[in-house]
C-alpha positions as CSV (number, residue, x, y, z in Angstrom):
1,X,-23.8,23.2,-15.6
2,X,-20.5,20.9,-16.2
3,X,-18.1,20.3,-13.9
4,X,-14.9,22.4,-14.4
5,X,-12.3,20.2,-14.7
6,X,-9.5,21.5,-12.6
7,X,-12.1,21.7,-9.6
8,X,-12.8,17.7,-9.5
9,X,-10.4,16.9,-6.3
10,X,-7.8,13.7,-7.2
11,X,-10.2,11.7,-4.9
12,X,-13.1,12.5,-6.7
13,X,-11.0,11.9,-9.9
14,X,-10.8,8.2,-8.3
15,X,-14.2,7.6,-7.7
16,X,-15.2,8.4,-11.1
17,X,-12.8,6.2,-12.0
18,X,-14.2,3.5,-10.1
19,X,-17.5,4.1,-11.2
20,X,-16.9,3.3,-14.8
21,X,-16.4,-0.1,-13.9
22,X,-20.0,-0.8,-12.9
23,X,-20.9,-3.2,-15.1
24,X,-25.2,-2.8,-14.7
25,X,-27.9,-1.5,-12.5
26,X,-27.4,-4.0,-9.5
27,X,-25.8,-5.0,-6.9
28,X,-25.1,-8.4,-8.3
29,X,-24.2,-9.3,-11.6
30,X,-23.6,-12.4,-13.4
31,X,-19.7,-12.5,-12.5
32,X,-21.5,-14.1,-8.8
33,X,-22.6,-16.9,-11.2
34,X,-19.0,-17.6,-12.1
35,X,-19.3,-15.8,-15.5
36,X,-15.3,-16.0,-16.3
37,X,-14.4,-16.2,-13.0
38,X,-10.8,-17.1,-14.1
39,X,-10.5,-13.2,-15.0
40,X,-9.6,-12.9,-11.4
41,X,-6.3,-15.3,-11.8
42,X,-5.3,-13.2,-14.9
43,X,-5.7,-9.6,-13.1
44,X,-3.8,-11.6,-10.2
45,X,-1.0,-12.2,-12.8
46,X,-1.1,-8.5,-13.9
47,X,-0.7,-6.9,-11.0
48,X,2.0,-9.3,-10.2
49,X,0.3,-10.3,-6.7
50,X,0.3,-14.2,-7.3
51,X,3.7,-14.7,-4.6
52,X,2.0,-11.6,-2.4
53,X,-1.0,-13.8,-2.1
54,X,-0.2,-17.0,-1.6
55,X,2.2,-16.5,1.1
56,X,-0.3,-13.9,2.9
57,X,-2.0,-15.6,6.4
58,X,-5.5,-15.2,5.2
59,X,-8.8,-15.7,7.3
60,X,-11.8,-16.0,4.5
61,X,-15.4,-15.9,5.6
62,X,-18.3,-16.7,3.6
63,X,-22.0,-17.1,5.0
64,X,-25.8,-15.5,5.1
65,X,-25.9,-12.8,7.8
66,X,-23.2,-12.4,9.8
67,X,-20.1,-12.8,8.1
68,X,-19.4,-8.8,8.6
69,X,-19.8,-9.1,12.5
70,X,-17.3,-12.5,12.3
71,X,-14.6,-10.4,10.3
72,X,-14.6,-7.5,12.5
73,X,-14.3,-9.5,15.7
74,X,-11.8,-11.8,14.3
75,X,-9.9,-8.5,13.1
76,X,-10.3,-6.7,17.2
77,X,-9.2,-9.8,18.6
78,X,-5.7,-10.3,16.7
79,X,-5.2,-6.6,16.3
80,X,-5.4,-7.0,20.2
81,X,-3.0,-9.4,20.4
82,X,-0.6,-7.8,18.6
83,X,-0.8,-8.7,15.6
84,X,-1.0,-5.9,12.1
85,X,-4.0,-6.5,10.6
86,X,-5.8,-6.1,7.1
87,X,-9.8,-6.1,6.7
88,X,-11.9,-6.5,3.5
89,X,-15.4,-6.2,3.4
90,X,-18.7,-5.2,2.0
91,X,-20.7,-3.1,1.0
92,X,-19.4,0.6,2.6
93,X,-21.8,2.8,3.6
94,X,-20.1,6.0,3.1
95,X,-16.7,6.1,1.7
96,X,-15.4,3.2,0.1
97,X,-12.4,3.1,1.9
98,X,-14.6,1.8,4.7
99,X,-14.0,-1.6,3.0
100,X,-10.0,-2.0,3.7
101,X,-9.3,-1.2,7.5
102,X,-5.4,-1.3,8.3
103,X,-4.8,-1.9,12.3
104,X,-8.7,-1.3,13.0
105,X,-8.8,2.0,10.8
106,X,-10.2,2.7,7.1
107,X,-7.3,3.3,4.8
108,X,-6.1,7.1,4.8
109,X,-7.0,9.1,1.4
110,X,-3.3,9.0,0.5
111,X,-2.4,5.5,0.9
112,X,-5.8,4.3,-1.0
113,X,-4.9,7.2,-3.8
114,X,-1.7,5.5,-4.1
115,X,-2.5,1.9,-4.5
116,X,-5.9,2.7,-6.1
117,X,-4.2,4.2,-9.5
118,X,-1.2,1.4,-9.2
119,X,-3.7,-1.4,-10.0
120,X,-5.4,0.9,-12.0
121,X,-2.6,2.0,-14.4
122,X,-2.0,-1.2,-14.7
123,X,-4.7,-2.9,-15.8
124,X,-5.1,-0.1,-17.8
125,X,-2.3,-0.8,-19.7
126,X,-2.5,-4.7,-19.9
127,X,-6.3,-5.6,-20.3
128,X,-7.4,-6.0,-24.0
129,X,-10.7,-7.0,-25.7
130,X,-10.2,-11.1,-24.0
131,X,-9.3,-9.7,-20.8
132,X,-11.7,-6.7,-20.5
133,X,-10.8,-4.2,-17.1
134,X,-12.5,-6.0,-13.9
135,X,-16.0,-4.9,-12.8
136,X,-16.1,-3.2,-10.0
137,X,-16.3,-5.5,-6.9
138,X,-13.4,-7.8,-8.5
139,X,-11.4,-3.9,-9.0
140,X,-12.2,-3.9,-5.1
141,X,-11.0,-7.4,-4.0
142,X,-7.7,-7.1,-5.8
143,X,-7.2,-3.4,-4.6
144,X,-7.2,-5.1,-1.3
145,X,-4.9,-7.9,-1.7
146,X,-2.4,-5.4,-3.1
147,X,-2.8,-2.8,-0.3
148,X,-2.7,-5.8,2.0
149,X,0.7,-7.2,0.6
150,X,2.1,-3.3,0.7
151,X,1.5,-2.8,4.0
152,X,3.0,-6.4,4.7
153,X,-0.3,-6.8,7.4
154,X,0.4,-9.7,9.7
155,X,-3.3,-11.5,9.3
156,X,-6.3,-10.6,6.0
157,X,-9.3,-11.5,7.0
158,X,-11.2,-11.4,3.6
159,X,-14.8,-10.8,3.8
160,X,-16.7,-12.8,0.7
161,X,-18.8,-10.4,-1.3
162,X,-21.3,-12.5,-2.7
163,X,-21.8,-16.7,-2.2
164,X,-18.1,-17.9,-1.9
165,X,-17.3,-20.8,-5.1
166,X,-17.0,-18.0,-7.5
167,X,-16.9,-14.5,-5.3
168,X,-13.4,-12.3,-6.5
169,X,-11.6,-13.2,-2.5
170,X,-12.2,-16.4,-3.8
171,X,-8.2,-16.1,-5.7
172,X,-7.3,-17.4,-2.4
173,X,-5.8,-20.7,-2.9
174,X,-4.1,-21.7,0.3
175,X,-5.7,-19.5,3.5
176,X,-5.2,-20.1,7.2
177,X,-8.7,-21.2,8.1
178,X,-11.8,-20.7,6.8
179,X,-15.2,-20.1,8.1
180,X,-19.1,-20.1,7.7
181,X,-21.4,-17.7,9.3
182,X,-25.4,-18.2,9.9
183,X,-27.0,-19.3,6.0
184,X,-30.4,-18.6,5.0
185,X,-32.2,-17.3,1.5
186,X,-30.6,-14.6,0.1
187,X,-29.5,-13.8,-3.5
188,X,-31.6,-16.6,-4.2
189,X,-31.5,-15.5,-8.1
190,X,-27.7,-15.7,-8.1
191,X,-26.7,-18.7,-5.5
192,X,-30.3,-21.1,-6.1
193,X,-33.2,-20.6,-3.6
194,X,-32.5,-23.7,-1.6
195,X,-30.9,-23.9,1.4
196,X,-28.8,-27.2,-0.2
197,X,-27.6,-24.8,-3.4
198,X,-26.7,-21.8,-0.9
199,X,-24.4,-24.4,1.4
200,X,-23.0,-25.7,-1.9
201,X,-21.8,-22.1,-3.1
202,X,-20.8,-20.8,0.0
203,X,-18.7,-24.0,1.0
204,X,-17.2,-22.9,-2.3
205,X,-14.5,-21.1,-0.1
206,X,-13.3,-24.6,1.1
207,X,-9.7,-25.4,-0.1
208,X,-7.7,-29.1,0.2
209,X,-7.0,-29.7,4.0
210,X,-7.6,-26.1,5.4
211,X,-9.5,-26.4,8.9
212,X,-13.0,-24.5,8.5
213,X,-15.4,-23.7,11.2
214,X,-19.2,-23.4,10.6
215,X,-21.8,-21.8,13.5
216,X,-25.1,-24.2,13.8
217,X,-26.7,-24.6,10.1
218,X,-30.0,-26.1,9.4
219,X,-29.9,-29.8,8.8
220,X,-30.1,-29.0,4.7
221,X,-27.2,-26.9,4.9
222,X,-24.9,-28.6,7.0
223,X,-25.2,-31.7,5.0
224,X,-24.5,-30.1,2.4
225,X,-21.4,-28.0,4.1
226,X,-19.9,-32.0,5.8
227,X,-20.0,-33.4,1.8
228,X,-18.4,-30.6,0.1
229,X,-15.6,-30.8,3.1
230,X,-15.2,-34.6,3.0
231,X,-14.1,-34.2,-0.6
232,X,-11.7,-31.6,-0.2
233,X,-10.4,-33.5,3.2
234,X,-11.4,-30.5,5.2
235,X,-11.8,-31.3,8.7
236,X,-15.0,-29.1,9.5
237,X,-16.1,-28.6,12.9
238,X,-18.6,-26.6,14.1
239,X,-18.5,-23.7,16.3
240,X,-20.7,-23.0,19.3
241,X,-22.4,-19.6,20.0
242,X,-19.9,-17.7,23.1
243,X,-21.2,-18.4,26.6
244,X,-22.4,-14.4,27.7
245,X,-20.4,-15.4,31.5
246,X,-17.2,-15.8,29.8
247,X,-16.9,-11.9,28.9
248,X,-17.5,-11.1,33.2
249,X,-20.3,-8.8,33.2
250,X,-18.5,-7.1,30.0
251,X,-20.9,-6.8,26.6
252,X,-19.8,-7.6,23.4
253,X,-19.0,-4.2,20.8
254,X,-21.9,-5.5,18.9
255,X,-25.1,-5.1,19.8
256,X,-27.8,-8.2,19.7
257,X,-27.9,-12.0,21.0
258,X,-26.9,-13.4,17.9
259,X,-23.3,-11.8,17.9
260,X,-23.0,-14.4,20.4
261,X,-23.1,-16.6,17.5
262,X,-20.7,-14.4,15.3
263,X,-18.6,-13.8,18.7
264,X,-18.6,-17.5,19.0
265,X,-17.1,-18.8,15.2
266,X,-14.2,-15.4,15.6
267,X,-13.0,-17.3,18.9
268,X,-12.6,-20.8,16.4
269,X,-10.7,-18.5,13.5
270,X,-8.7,-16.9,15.8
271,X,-7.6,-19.7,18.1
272,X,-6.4,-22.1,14.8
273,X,-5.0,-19.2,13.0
274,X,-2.9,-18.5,15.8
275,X,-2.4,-22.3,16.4
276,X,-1.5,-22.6,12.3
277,X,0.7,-20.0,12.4
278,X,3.1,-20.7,15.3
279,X,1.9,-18.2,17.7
280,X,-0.3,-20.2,20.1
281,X,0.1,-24.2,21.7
282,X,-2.9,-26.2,20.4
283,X,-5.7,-26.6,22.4
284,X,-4.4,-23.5,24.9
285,X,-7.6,-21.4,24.9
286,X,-10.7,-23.3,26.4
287,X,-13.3,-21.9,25.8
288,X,-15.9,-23.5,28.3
289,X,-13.9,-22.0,30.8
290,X,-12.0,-18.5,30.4
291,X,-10.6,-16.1,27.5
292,X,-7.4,-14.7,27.1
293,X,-7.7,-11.0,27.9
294,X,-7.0,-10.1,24.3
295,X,-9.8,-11.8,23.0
296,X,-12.6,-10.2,26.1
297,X,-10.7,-7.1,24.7
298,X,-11.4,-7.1,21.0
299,X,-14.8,-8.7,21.3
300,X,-15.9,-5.8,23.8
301,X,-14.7,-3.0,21.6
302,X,-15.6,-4.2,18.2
303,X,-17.2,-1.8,16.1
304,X,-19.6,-1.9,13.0
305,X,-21.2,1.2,11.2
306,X,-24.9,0.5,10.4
307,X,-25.9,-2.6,12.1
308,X,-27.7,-2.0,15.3
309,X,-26.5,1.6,15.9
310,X,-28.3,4.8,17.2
311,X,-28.1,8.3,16.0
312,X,-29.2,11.4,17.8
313,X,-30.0,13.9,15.1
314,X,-27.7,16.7,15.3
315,X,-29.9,18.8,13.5
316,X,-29.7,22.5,15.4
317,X,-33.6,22.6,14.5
318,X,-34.2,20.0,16.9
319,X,-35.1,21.2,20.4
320,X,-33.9,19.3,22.5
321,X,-31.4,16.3,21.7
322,X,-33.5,13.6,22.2
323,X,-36.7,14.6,20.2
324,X,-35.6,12.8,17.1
325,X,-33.6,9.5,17.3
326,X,-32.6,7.5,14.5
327,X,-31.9,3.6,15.0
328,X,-29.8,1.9,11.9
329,X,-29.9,-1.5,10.7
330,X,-29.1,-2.9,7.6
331,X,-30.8,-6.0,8.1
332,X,-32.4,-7.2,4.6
333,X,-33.0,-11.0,5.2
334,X,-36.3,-12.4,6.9
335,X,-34.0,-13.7,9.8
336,X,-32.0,-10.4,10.5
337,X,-35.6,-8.6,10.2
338,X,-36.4,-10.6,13.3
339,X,-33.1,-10.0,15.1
340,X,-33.5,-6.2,14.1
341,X,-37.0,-5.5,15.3
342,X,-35.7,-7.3,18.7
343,X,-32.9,-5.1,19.2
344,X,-34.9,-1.5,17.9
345,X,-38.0,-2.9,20.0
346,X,-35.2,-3.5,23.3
347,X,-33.4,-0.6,22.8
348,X,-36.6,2.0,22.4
349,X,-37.6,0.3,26.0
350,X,-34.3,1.0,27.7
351,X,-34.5,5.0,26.0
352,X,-37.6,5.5,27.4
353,X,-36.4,4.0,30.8
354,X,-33.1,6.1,30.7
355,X,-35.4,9.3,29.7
356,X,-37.7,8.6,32.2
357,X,-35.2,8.3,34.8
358,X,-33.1,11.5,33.8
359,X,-36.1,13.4,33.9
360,X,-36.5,11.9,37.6
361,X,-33.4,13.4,39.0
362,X,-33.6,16.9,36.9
363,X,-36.9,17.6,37.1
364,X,-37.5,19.9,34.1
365,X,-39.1,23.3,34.2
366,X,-41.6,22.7,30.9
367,X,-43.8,19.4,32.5
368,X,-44.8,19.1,28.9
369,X,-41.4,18.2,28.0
370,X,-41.1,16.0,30.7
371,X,-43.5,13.4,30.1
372,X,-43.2,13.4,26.2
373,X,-44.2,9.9,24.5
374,X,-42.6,8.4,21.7
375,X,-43.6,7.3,18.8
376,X,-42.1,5.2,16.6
377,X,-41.8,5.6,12.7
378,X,-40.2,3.1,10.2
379,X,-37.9,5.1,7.3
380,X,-37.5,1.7,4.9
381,X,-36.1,0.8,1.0
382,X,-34.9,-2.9,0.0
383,X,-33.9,-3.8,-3.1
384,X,-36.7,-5.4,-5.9
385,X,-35.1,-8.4,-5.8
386,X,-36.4,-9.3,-2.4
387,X,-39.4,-10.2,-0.8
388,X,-41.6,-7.5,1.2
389,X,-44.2,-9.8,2.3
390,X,-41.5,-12.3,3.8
391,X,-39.5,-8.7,5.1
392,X,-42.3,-6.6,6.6
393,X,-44.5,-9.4,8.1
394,X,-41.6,-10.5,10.4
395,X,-41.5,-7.2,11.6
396,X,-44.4,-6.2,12.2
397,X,-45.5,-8.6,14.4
398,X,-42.0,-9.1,16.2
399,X,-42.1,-5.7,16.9
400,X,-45.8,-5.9,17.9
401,X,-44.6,-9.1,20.4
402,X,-42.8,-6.3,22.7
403,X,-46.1,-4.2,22.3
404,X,-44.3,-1.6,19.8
405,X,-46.6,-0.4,16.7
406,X,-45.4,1.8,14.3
407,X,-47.3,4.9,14.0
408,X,-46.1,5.5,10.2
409,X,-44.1,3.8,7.6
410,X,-42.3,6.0,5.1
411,X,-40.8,4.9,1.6
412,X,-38.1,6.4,-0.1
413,X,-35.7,5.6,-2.9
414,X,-32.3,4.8,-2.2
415,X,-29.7,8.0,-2.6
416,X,-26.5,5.9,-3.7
417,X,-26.1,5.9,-7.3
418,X,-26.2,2.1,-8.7
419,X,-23.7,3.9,-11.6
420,X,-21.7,6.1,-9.1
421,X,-19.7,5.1,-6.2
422,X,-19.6,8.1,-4.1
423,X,-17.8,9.6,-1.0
424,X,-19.0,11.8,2.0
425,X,-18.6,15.0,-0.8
426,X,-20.6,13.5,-3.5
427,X,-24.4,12.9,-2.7
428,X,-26.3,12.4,-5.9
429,X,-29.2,15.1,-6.0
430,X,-33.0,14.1,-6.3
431,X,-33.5,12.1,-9.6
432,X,-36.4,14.5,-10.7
433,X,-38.0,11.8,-12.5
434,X,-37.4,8.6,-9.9
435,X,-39.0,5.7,-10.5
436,X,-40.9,5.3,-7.4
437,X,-43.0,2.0,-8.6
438,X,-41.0,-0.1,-6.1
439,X,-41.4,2.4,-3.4
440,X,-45.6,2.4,-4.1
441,X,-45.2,-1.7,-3.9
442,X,-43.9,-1.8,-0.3
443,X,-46.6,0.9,0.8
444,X,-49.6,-1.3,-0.4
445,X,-47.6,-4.5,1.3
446,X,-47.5,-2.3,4.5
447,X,-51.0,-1.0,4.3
448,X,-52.3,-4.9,3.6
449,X,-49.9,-6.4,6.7
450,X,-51.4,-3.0,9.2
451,X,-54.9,-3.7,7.8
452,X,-54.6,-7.3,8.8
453,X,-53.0,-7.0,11.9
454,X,-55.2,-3.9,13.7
455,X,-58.1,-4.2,11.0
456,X,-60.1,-1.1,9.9
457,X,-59.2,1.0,12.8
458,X,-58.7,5.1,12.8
459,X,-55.2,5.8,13.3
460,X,-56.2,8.7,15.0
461,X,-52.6,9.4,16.9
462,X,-51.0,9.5,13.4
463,X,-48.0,12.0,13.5
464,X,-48.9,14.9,10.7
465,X,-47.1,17.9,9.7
466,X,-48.9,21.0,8.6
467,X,-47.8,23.1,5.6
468,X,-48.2,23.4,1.5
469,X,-44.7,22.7,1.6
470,X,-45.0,19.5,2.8
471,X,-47.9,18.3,1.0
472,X,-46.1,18.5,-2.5
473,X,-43.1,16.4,-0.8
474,X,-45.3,13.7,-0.6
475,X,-46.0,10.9,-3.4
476,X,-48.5,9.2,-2.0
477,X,-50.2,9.3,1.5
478,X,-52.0,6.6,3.3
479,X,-53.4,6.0,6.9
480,X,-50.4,4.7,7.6
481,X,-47.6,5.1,5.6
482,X,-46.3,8.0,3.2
483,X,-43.9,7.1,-0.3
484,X,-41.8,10.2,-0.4
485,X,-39.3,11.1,-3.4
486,X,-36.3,11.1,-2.1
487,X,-34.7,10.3,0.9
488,X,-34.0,14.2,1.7
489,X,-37.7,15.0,1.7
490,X,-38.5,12.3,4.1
491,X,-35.9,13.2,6.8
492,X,-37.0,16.9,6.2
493,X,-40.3,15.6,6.9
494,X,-39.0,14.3,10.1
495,X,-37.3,17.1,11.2
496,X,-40.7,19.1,10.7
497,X,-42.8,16.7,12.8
498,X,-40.9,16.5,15.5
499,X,-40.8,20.7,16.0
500,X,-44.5,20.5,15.5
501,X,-45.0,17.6,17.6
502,X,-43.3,18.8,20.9
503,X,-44.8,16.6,23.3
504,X,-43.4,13.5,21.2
505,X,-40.1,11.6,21.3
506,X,-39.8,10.4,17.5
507,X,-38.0,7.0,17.3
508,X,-37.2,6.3,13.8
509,X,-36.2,3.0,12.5
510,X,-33.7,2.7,9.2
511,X,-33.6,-1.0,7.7
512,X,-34.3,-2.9,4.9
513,X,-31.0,-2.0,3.0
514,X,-27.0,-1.5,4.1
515,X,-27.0,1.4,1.3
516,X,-30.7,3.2,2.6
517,X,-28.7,3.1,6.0
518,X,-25.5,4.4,4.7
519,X,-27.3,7.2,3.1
520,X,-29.0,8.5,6.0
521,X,-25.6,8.3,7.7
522,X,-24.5,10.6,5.0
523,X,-27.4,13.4,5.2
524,X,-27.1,13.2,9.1
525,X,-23.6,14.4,9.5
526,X,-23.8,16.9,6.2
């Protein structure tokens, strides 16, 4: 049944206007390759931003894994010190205006309404048949640079999207500093699959005499990253990982021991861009010694949705709280696997010990209850375009290090639309006819990786759930892992196990994919 019109909220009315600017069915196209990449300079010129831009105090980062973590505690620690503050980055996970943060917060509805249809009537107006309307990520990075200049922010740290030589932040011409987070294969069919050809895009970013900061790089890369600065006069210098005794007995906001690393480079773009921009005597923050109480401050509150975060699901259905626990990562590189089964395989521990402890001092009345096991269940999707046998191998048998096996694996189809971005009101509904091929892939990976790593062995403790119902949810079920149609079926599946399964604590890991993450995000606070 259509839509009526009149009912489609001005928001909405946005996001479908956003959505026609998805150019194909992926998350990277062939603008990442630099196809007419100086579109950007005209849509600059459009939207009349060229002055805004170059006089705004940018902060770019480019790099593998953690160039989200950097931003965010680049953005806590000057927001800390004082400082307005405007953040880009990628991808959301449920509202797109998760991607420009004013003063630590995502945009309000109203301000992104406003500047959203600005750009938009105005590219509207001047693109023609040479300069067709900007895809959707390059829509994005300009939105940003023009809600930036509006709200006449103080510092923008600009998150790169995709590589760095020819990502849409990339307009930026003359920015404070610039840094490199942690490089390793990814997009390897857009930025070359070696780690030389990835350091060569990235360093991309690198403009004439701006200081840039790299965290340790593999010997490939870092040659790569000192020859691409040496011709642009760049003095590059590297960045050390943050000493934990500096922070007093305090923890970082983000969870894991490589946001050391992260924590680390954000000290190096804050210090110069304070030093470049009058506000701080060079050389005044040592770092071997002692931090400023504004940095300890913003390092030890950042936040970041969907990377090392745990959920307790609300549903009412649930028993008690605890029964079902949902641990989100969006890590979708072979390295951040590793970190990621580390940090679910750490964190389970400590919930056990906190649950065991609890149930110490209150003894509870139902001694069923009280000495529940858990069981741990991996809810995973990644995109086709990576590799499941370098993926799941790394954590399996990290996971299987700390003596954690999963009990089942279930695959599911990724909810976000690639031809609709949506907001917390619009959740596309089951695509009745899915393509579930990619889904089937990963489960015979999985069953091949548990085969070889506990041989033919009954999994006789397998979690089950009883019911016709449930039986016609599933695609395809196997000792040890179930392909499900949709994500909805496979949390409902959940929900059913863990009210049949009352003497077990369900531990549920999400990974493999940012959007699989953000998704179950969405359906858990419907």
């Amino acid at each position: 049944m259509a839509q009526d019109p009149s009912s489609v909220s001005p928001y909405d009315e946005a996001m479908d206007a956003l959505s026609s600017l998805i150019t194909q069915k992926s998350r990277a196209d062939q603008t990442n390759a630099g196809l007419r990449f100086e579109l950007m300079f005209d849509y600059v010129k459009i939207l009349d931003l060229e002055d805004s831009i170059s006089k705004m105090k940018i902060i770019h980062v480019a790099g593998t894994k953690g160039k989200g973590s950097t931003c965010t505690f680049t953005e806590a620690i000057l927001r800390n010190c004082g400082f307005r503050t405007g953040l880009f980055t990628s991808p959301h996970l449920i509202d797109v205006r998760e991607r420009f943060r004013l003063d630590g917060e995502d945009i309000s509805e109203e301000k992104f309404l406003a500047y959203f249809w600005w750009c938009w009537d105005r590219l509207k107006e001047k693109c023609t048949e040479d300069i067709p309307m900007p895809n959707l990520f390059r829509f994005l990075a300009l939105l940003a640079f023009k809600t930036f200049a509006a709200e006449q922010v103080d510092v923008a740290i600009m998150e790169v999207g995709l590589g760095g030589k020819f990502d849409a932040t990339n307009v930026v011409q003359t920015p404070v500093v610039c840094g490199i987070a942690s490089l390793g294969y990814d997009h390897t069919e857009i930025l070359g699959d070696t780690l030389a050809a990835i350091a060569g895009e990235k360093a991309g970013i690198f403009k004439k005499g701006v200081p840039a900061f790299t965290v340790p790089q593999p010997d490939e890369a870092m040659e790569v990253l000192k020859e691409k600065a040496a011709q642009l006069d760049v003095p590059l210098q590297v960045a050390y990982p943050l000493d934990s005794k500096l922070l007093n007995g305090l923890n970082l906001g983000l969870v894991g021991d490589h946001q050391y690393v992260n924590a680390g480079l954000a000290i190096k773009l804050c210090s110069t861009w304070l030093q470049s921009t009058g506000h701080l005597e060079p050389d005044s923050i040592d770092q071997n010694n002692s931090l400023p109480q504004q940095f300890m401050k913003g390092l030890t509150t950042a936040t970041l949705q969907g990377r090392a975060q745990i959920i307790r699901d609300p549903s009412p259905d649930i028993e008690s709280v605890g029964d079902l626990v949902f641990y989100l990562d969006g890590a979708h590189s072979p390295e951040s696997m590793e970190v990621c089964a580390n940090w679910f395989s750490l964190a389970i521990k400590e919930d056990d010990r906190q649950q065991k402890a609890s149930n110490e001092i209150v003894p509870l009345n139902n001694s069923e209850t009280a000495s529940k096991n858990s069981t741990q269940i991996l809810l995973f999707n990644c995109m086709s375009v990576r590799d499941p046998q370098l993926l799941l191998p790394r954590l399996v048998k990290t996971c299987g290090g700390h003596g954690i096996n999963f009990n089942k694996a279930l695959f599911v189809p990724n909810m976000s639309l690639y031809t609709k971005v949506g907001s917390t009101s619009s959740l596309s509904s089951t695509d009745p006819v899915a393509d579930l091929s990619w889904q089937l892939t990963l489960q015979r990976v999985w069953e091949n990786i548990v085969f070889g790593e506990r041989g033919n062995t009954n999994n006789s403790d397998a979690i089950s759930v009883d019911g016709k119902d449930c039986s016609e949810t599933i695609v395809k079920s196997c000792e040890n892992s179930m392909v499900f149609s949709s994500l909805p079926l496979a949390i409902k599946w959940l929900r059913d196990a863990a009210k049949q399964n009352k003497s077990v604590r369900m531990q549920v890991l999400v990974t493999g994919s940012l959007h699989l993450v953000g998704d179950v995000m969405k359906l858990l606070k419907k």
